[in-house]
N, C-alpha and C positions, 0 to 999 in steps of 0.2 A: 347467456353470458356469465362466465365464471367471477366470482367475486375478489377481489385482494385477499380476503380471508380464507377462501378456500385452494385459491390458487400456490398462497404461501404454506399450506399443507403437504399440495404434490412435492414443492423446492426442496422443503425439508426433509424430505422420504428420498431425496437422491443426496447420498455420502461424498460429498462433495470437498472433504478435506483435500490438503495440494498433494498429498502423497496420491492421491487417485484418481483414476482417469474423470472426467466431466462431461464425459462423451453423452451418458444417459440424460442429463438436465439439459445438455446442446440440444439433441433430437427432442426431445420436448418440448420445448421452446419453439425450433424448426416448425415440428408439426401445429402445434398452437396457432402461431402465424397465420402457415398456411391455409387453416381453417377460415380465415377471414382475408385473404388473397395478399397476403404481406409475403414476398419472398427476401430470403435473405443470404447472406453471403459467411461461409463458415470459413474459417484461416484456422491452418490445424497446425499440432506441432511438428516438429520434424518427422518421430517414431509417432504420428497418430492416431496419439492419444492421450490427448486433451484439444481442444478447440475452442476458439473466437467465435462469438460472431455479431456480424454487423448488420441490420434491417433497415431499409425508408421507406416512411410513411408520407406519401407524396409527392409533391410536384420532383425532378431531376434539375438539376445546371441551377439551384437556388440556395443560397446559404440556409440552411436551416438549424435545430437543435436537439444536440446531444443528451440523451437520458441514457448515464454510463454506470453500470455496477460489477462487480468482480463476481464469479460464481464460486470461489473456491473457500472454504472455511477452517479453520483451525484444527486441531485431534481436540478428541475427548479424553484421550488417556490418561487414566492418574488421577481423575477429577470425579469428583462424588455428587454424579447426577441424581436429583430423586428423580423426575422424568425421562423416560427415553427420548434420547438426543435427536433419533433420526424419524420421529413420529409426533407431530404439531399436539400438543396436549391445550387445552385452554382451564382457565383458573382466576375467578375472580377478575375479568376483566384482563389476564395476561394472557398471551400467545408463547411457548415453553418451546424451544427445541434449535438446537446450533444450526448459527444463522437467521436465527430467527431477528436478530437487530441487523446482525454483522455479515452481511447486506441481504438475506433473500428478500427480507418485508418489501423493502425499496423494488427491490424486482417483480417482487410478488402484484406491486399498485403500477409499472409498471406497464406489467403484462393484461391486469385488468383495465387500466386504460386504452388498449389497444385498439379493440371493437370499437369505439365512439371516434379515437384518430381515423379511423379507417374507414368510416361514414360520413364521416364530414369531410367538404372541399373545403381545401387548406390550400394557404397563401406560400405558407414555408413549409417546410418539410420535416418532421420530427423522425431524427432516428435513434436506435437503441442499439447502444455496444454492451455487451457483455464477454468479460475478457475472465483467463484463467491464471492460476499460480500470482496470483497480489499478493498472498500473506505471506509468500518466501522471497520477496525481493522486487515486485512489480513487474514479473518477466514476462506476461502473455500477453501483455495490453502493446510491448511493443512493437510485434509482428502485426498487429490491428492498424497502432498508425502508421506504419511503414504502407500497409495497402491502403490507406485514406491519405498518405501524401501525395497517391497517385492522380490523386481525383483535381480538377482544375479550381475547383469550388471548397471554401473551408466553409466548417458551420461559422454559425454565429455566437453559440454557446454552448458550452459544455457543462451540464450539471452533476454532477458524480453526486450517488444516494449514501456517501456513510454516514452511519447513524448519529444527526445533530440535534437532534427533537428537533429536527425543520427550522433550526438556527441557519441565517445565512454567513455560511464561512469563507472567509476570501485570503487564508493562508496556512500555511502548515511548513513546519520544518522539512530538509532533506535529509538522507542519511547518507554514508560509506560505511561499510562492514568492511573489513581488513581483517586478514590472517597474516601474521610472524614467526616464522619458523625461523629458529635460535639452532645453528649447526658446531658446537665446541667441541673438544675432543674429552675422552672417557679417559681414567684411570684412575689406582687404588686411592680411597682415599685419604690413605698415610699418606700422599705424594702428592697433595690435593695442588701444590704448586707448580706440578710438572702438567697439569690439564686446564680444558678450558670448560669452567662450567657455564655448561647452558640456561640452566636454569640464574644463575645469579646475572650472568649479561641480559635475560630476559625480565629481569626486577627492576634492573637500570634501567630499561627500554620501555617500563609500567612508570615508574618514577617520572620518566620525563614525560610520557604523556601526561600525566597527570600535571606537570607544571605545565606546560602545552593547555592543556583545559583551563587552568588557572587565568591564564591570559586574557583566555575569552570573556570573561565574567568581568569584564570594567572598560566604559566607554574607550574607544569609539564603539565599541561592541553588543553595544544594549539598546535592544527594540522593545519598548514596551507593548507592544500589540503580541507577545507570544508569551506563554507563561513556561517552563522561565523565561526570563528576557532576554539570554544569551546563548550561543550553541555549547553544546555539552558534549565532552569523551566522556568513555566508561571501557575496560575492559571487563568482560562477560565469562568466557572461557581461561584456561589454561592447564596446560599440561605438558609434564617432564619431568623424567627422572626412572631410575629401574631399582636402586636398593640405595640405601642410606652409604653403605661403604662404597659405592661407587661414583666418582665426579661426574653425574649427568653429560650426556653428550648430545643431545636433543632436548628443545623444550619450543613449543608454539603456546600462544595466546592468541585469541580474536579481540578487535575492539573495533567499537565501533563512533562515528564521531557523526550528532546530530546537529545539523548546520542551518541557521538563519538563512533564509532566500538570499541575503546579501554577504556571504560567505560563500567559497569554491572550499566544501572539505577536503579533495584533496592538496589545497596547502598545507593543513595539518598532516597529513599521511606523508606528502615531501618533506614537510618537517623533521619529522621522525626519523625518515628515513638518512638524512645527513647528518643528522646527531648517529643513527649507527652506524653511518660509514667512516666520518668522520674523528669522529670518539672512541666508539668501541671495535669497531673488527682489525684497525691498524695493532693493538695490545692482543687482541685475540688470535692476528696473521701471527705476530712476534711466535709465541708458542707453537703453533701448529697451521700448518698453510692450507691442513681442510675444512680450516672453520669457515663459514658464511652468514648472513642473517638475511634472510629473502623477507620480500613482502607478496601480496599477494588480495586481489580484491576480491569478496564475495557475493555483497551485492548493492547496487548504490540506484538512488531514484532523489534526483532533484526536488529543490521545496518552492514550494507554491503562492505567493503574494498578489492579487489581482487588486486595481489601486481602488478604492472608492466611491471615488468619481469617474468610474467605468462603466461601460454602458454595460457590461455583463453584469455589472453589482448593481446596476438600477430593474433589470429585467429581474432576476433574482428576487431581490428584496419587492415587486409586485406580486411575482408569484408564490411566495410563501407569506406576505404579509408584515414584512420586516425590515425594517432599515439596521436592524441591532447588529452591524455587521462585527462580527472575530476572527480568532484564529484558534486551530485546534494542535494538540501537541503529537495523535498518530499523524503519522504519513498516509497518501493518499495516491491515486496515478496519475493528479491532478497535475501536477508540476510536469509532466511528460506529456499530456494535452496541451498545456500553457507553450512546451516547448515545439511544440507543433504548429505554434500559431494559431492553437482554439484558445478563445478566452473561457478562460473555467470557473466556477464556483464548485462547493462543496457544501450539499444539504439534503436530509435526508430523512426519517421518521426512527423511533428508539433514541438510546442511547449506550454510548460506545463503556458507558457504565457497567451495561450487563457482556457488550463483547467479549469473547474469549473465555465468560467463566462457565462453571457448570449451570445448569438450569439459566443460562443465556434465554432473554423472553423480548418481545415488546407487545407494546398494550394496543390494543383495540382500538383508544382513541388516537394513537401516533399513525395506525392504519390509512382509520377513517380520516386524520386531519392532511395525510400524504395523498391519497383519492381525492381530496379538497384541491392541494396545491398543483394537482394534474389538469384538473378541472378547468383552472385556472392557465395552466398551459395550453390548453385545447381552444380556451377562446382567445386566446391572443395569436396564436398559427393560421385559427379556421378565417376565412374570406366573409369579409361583411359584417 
């Protein structure tokens, strides 16, 4: 029986960022299983190459629960590793190498739990999803529950592993990504009256988000369970323009707008959008009748609130040993289970401290205390 420690050696030896296929940690996982007579069910992409997949462990036709993690990880590009990223290094008590918090650990204890679910007779059913492409948008998890809406029986819980140091978290913000592409018209610009710049209708269009955002920041719009306590815009990107003497005739920005579970972000994105139809394109038609301002969405995943007095937050807070329930400020696929009608929690071993950066690690005791909190799932499922 392989250990979490060594198990999360193999994860991180498969290059799992979203730019590349997942297909090798899929068949791995696949084959693993099957060594212990678990079969499981792979949902691939269109072209694939990347893949889902979904396992149960026990009984059929019984609500049982979800142990759900992403397999996809971040690049390393740019970033001044001292360890190689794709080779588990250990170090005073740390475990070194991307993904190593930002989720394999979680998968890693996981997968070492498997053997003991798969020996013991169980009352419910514990299953594992592991979905692909979460860090660019939460796009693989949703061909996962589209085939588990199929199913007549929903679990009973969903515990997604990112990394809380095994804090029990019962919310997280949602996002919308939006792109705005600014269409004006070009010319000299001696003549800079006779065109429409793009770029400056698109400073107006940053401006008002930004009093848009302003809004947000004072009751009725403040939750203290989320730090901040209000939803946030931010524009991220931008770009336009070809030479200083010429009136820009294209300019795009992305922004993106992080929303409170009791907010719909795209009110804000309609917002915007009839202040530019409204305000700006009628003065920018006046000039020239090819101007446009499109919007356009790139990637959005709802946010996540499960209430306290929820039977998934009392299951939860037994099996990690915590009532200290919060909420975290990344996003999650949480909110996309929740929307599926599985009640979700969010807990998991690491911290999302080291996520993302170089020399990304978790420790040995976040391993061994995730082994604990499985442990502890395995007697509440097994019969007797």
């Amino acid at each position: 029986m392989s250990t979490s420690r060594e198990l999360l050696g193999h994860l991180i030896a498969f290059d799992t960022t979203s730019r590349e296929s997942n297909l090798a940690f899929i068949d791995f996982v696949r084959a693993y299983l099957a060594e212990v007579g678990v079969t499981c069910n792979v949902i691939y992409n269109a072209e694939r190459t990347k893949a889902n997949l979904f396992a149960t462990i026990g009984p059929s036709g019984v609500p049982g629960i979800v142990l759900s993690g992403h397999t996809d990880v971040v690049p390393v590009d740019g970033q001044a590793w001292t360890f190689p990223p794709f080779t588990l290094t250990e170090r005073s008590g740390k475990l070194y190498g991307r993904g190593a918090a930002d989720m394999k650990g979680y998968i890693a204890c996981v997968l070492a739990a498997v053997p003991a679910f798969a020996r013991a007779k169980l009352r419910i059913p514990v299953h594992i999803a592991l979905s692909y492409d979460e860090e660019v948008g939460c796009l693989g998890v949703r061909s996962l529950l589209e085939a588990l809406s199929q199913e007549l029986v929903k679990p009973l819980l969903c515990i997604i592993g990112e990394p809380t140091e095994l804090r029990p978290i019962l919310g997280h913000k949602g996002k919308l990504a939006m792109r705005c592409q600014v269409h004006g018209a070009a010319c000299h610009s001696a003549y800079a009256p006779q065109g429409v710049n793009a770029i400056e209708y698109a400073a107006r269009l940053i401006i008002e988000l930004g009093r848009l955002g302003e809004t947000l920041q004072a009751l009725p719009h403040i939750d203290d369970r989320f730090d901040p306590p209000f939803s946030t815009v931010q524009t991220g990107l931008i770009a336009g323009g070809k030479a200083l003497n010429i009136v820009p005739e294209d300019c795009s920005f992305d922004f993106e707008v992080r929303a409170l579970p009791s907010l719909n972000p795209w009110q804000i994105a309609q917002q915007l959008r009839q202040y530019a139809e409204s305000t700006l394109l009628p003065a920018m038609l006046a000039i020239s009748k090819q101007c446009d301002i499109r919007f356009s969405e790139l990637s959005s995943y709802p946010g996540l609130y499960t209430s306290a007095q929820s039977q998934a937050a009392q299951w939860i807070a037994q099996f990690c040993g915590s009532n200290a329930f919060s909420t975290v400020a990344f996003g999650t696929e949480g909110g996309l289970f929740d929307e599926a009608g599985i009640p979700t929690v969010i807990c998991g071993p690491g911290s999302m401290e080291q996520g993302h950066k170089p020399d990304e690690f978790i420790t040995v005791k976040q391993l061994d205390a995730c082994d604990d909190m499985l442990a502890r799932v395995l007697d509440f499922v097994r019969e007797g």
